[in-house]
C-alpha positions in Angstrom: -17.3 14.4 4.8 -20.2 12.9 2.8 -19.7 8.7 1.9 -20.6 7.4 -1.4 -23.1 4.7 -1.6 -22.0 0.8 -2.5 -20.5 0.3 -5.6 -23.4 0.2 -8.5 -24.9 3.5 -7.2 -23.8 6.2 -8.5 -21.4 8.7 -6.8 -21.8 11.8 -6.0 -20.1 14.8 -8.2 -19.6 18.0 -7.3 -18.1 20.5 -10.2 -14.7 22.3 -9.7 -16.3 25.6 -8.9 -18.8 24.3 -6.1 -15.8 22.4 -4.8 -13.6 25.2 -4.3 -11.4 24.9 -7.4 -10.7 26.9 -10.4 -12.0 24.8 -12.9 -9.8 25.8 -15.5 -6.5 25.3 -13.0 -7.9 22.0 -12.0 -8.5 21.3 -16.1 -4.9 21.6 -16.7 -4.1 19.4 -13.0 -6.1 16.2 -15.3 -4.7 17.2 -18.4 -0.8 16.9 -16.7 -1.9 13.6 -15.1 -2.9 12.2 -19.0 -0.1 13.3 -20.4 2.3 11.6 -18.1 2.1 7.9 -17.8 4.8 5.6 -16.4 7.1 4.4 -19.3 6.5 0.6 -18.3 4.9 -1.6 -21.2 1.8 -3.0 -20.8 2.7 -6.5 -20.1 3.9 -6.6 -16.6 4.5 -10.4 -16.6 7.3 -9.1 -19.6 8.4 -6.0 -17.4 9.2 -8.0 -14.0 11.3 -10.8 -15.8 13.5 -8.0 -17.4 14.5 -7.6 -14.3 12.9 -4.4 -13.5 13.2 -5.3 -9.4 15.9 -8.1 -9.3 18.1 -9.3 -11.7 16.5 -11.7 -13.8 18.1 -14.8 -12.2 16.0 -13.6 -9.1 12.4 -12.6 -10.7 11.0 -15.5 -11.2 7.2 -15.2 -11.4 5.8 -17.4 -8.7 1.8 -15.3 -8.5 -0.4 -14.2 -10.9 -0.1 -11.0 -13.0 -2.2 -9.6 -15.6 -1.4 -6.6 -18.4 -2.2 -3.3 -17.1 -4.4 -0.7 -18.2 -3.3 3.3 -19.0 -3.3 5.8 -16.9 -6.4 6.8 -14.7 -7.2 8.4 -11.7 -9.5 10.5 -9.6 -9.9 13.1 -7.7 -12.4 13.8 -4.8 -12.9 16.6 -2.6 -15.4 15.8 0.9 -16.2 12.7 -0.6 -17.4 13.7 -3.4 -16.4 13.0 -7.3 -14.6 16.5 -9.0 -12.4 15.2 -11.6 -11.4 11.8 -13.5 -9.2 10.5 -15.9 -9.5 7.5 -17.5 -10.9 4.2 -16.8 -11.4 4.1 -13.1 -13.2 0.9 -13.2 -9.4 -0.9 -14.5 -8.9 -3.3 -11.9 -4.9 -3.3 -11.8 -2.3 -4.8 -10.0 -1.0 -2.4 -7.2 2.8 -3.3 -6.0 3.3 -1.7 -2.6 -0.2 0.2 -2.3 -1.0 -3.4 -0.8 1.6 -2.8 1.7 -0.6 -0.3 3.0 -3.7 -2.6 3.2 -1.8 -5.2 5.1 -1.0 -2.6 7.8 -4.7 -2.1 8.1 -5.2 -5.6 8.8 -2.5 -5.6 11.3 -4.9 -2.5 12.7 -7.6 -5.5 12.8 -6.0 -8.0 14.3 -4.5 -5.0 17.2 -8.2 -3.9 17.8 -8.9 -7.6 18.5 -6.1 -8.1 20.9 -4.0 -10.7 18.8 -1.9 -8.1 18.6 -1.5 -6.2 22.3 1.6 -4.2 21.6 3.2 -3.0 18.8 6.9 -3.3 20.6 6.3 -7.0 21.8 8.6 -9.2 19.7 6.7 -11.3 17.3 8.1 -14.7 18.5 6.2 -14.3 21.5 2.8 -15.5 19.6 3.7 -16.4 15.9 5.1 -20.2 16.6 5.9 -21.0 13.2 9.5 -20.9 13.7 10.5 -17.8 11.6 11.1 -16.2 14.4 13.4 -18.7 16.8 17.1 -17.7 15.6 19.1 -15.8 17.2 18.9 -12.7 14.3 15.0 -12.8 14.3 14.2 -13.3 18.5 14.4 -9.7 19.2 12.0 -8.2 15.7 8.7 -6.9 16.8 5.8 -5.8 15.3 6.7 -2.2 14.6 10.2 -3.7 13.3 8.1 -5.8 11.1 5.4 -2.6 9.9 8.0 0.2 9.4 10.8 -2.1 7.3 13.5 -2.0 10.2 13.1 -5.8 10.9 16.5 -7.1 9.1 14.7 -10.4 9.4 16.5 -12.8 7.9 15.6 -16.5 6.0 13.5 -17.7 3.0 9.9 -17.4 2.8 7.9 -18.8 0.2 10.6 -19.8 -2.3 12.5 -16.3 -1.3 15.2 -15.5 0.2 15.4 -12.0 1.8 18.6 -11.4 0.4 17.1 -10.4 -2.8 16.2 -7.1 -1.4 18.9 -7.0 0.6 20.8 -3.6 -0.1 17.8 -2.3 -1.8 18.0 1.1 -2.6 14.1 2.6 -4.5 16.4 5.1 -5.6 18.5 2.8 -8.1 15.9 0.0 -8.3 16.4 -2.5 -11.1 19.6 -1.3 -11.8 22.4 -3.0 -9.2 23.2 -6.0 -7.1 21.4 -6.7 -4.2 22.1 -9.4 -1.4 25.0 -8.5 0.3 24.8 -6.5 3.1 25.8 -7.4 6.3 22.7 -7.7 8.4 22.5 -6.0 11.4 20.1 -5.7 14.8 16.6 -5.4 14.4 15.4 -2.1 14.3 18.6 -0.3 13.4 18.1 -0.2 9.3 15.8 0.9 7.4 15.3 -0.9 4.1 12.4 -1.6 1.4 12.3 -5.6 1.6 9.2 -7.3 -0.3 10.5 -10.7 1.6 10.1 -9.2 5.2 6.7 -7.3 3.9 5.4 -10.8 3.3 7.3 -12.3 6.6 4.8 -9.6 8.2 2.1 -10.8 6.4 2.4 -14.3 7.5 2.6 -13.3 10.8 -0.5 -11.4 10.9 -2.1 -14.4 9.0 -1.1 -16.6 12.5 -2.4 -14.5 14.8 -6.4 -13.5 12.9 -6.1 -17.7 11.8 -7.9 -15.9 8.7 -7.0 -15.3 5.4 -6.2 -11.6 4.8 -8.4 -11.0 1.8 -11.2 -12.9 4.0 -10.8 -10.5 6.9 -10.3 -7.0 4.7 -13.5 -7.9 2.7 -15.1 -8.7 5.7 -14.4 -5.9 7.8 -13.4 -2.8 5.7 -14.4 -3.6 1.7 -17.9 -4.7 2.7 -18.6 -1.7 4.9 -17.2 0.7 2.5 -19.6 -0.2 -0.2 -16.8 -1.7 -2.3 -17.1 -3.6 -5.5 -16.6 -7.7 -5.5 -13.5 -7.6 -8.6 -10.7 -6.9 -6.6 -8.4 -9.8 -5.6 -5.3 -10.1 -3.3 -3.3 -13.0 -3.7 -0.1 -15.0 -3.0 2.2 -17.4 -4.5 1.7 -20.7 -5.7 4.6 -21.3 -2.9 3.0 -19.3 -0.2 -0.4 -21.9 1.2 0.6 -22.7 4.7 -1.4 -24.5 7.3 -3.5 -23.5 10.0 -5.0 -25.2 12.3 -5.7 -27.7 9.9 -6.9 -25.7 7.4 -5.2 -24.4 3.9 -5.1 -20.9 3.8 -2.8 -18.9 1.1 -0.9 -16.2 2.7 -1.0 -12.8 0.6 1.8 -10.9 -1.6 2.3 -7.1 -0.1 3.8 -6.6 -3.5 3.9 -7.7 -7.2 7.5 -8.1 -7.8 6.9 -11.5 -8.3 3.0 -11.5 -9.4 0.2 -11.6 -6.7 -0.5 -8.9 -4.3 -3.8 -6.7 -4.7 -5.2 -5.9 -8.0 -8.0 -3.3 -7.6 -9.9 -0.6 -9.7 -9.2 3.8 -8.4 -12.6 3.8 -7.1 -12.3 1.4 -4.6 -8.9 2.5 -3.8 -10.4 5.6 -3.2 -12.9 4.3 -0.6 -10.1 3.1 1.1 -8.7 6.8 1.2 -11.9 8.3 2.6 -11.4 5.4 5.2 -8.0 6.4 6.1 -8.7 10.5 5.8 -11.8 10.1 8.3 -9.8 8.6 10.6 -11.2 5.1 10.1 -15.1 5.9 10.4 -17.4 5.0 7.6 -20.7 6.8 7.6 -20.3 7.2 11.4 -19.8 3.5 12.1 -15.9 2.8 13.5 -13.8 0.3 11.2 -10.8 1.0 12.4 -9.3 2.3 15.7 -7.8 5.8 16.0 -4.9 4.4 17.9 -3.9 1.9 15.2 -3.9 5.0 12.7 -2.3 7.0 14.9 0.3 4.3 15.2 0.5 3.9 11.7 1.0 7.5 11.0 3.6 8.3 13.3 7.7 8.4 11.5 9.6 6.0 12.1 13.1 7.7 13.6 15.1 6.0 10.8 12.9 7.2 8.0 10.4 10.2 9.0 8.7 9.5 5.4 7.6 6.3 6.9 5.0 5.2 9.1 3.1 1.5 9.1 3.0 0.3 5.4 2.1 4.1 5.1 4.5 6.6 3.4 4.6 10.4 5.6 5.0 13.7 4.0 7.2 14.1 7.6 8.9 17.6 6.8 7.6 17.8 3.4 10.3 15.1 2.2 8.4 13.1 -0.1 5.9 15.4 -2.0 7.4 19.2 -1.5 4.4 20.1 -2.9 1.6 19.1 0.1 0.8 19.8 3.5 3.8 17.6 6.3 0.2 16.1 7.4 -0.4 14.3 3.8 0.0 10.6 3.7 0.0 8.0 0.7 -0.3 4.6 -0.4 2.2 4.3 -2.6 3.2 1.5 -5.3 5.6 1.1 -8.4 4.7 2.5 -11.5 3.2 5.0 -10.2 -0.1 3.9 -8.1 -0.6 6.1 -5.3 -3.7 7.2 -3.0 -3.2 10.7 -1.7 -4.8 11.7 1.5 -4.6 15.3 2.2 -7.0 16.1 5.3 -6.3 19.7 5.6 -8.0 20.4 2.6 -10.4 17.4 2.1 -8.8 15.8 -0.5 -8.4 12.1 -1.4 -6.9 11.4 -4.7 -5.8 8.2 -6.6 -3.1 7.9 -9.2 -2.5 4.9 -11.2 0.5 4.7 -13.7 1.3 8.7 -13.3 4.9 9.0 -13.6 6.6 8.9 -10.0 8.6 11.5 -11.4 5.8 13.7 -11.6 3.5 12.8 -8.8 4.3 16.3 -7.0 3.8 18.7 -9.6 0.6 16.8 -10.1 -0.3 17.2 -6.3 1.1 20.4 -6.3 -1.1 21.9 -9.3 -4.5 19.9 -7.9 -3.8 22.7 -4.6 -2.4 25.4 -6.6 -6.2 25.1 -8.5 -8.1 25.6 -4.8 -9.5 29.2 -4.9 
């Protein structure tokens, strides 16, 4: 696999037909991807108070937000550049894709020991009292990365009965809130409160910011550029140690979370699909990705923060290995190892993320 240099530099291209493709196949892969944008409006800010997530009584906008731009994306085959679309310098909000950035700096903190084992409950180190009743004692750190916490309480002006009941199929368009919880580790369910509850905790145990730590340890490394942001509420500063440090959004449903341009998302992917070395120098341990790449028994598309292609159930189109970073309105980085590709979608219709994936392959000669 061949790494591009830092951001400025120009990155390396390869054409279809040098990279393996039929270049009028691949042609028509683009052309699909242009021609089918998410339906959202530009403004966000007008999109998430419709009620898009929660019902409107429940989306209040407590982070920042900005428009977003159209649709624009990338594809890359052994590092290298073979086909774009659009602006792939639009830094946009991501919604859940930051999920998957969080998980890496749980990895962080786990290669640094603050975090020795993925099955010890989190109360055990994280003494900030979210953890101390008796419905959150038991919820551990793999609880906490693959959604099966049912932690319950309010963080940051939230309650996590907002997303309780959450369904991705229906979202935006029923109740939510109330389910009966039950023990951690026996539900699986989408819940931005619990993502950020996870956040918090791996906040307490690095006694860093996250944005801090990822720049430091993965962005920087990767030759990224300096515009991306990840951010929190103006509810979510919390103390520690004595110092003021805002604890990040692993979503956007109500603003915040990481806003970022396709070609440093795809540096993250080359991360990720080279099993997180960069240029031969180790970012990330092979045990945390293996971690985070194993199903979770309740939801084989699921990993840490990462969604699986675990018996072909969430793209029918690509290889069981394939994993994504996936967020709403259609942001996704694709990671395929088998056949060298890393590929980022923003705004492609969900609804046709797998033919899109599907006629990328179908172009390999």
């Amino acid at each position: 696999m061949q790494f591009p240099p830092p951001d400025g530099q120009t990155w390396p291209s390869v054409t279809p037909k040098d990279a393996g493709f039929d270049s009028d196949a691949l042609a028509d892969a683009i052309n699909f991807a242009r021609g089918h944008e998410i339906g959202w409006p530009l403004s966000l800010r007008d999109h998430l108070l419709a009620g898009h997530f929660e019902q409107p009584g429940d989306a209040e906008i407590i982070g920042p937000i900005r428009d977003r731009g159209a649709t624009n994306g990338m594809v890359l085959r052994d590092g290298r550049v073979v086909a774009r679309w659009g602006n792939t310098r639009q830094e946009d909000y991501t919604f859940s894709v930051a999920k998957s950035y969080m998980s890496i700096c749980a990895g962080l903190a786990y290669d640094d020991g603050l975090i020795t084992d993925v099955d010890e409950p989190v109360g055990k180190t994280v003494k900030d009292g979210g953890f101390d009743s008796a419905q959150n004692a038991p919820i551990t750190w793999r609880h906490l990365l693959t959604n099966t916490s049912e932690w319950e309480g309010e963080l940051f002006g939230k309650s996590e009965k907002i997303d309780r009941g959450r369904s991705l199929a229906t979202e935006g368009s029923r109740k939510k809130g109330d389910r009966v919880l039950q023990a951690p580790g026996t539900v699986w369910e989408y819940n931005d409160v619990r993502v950020n509850r996870c956040g918090l905790s791996v906040l307490r145990r690095l006694k860093r910011g996250l944005p801090e730590v990822f720049a430091e340890r993965i962005m920087k490394p990767i030759g990224a550029s300096s515009g991306w942001s990840w951010r929190g509420y103006s509810t979510s500063t919390v103390d520690v140690d004595g110092k003021q440090i805002e604890s990040v959004a692993g979503g956007t449903h109500w603003g915040g979370g990481v806003c970022i341009h396709a070609e440093d998302q795809a540096r993250i992917g080359l991360l990720m699909a080279n099993d997180g070395i960069w240029n031969g120098k180790r970012l990330l341990s092979q045990e945390w990705i293996g971690l985070s790449l194993q199903p979770c028994p309740l939801n084989v598309s699921y990993g840490f923060f990462w969604w699986l292609n675990a018996q072909g159930v969430r793209m029918p189109a690509a290889p069981h290995s394939n994993f994504f970073a996936v967020g709403a309105g259609g942001n996704m980085t694709w990671i395929d190892r088998e056949h060298d590709i890393v590929a980022v979608m923003r705004w492609l219709d969900p609804a046709h993320q797998n033919e899109f994936i599907g006629k990328v392959l179908g172009a390999l000669r």
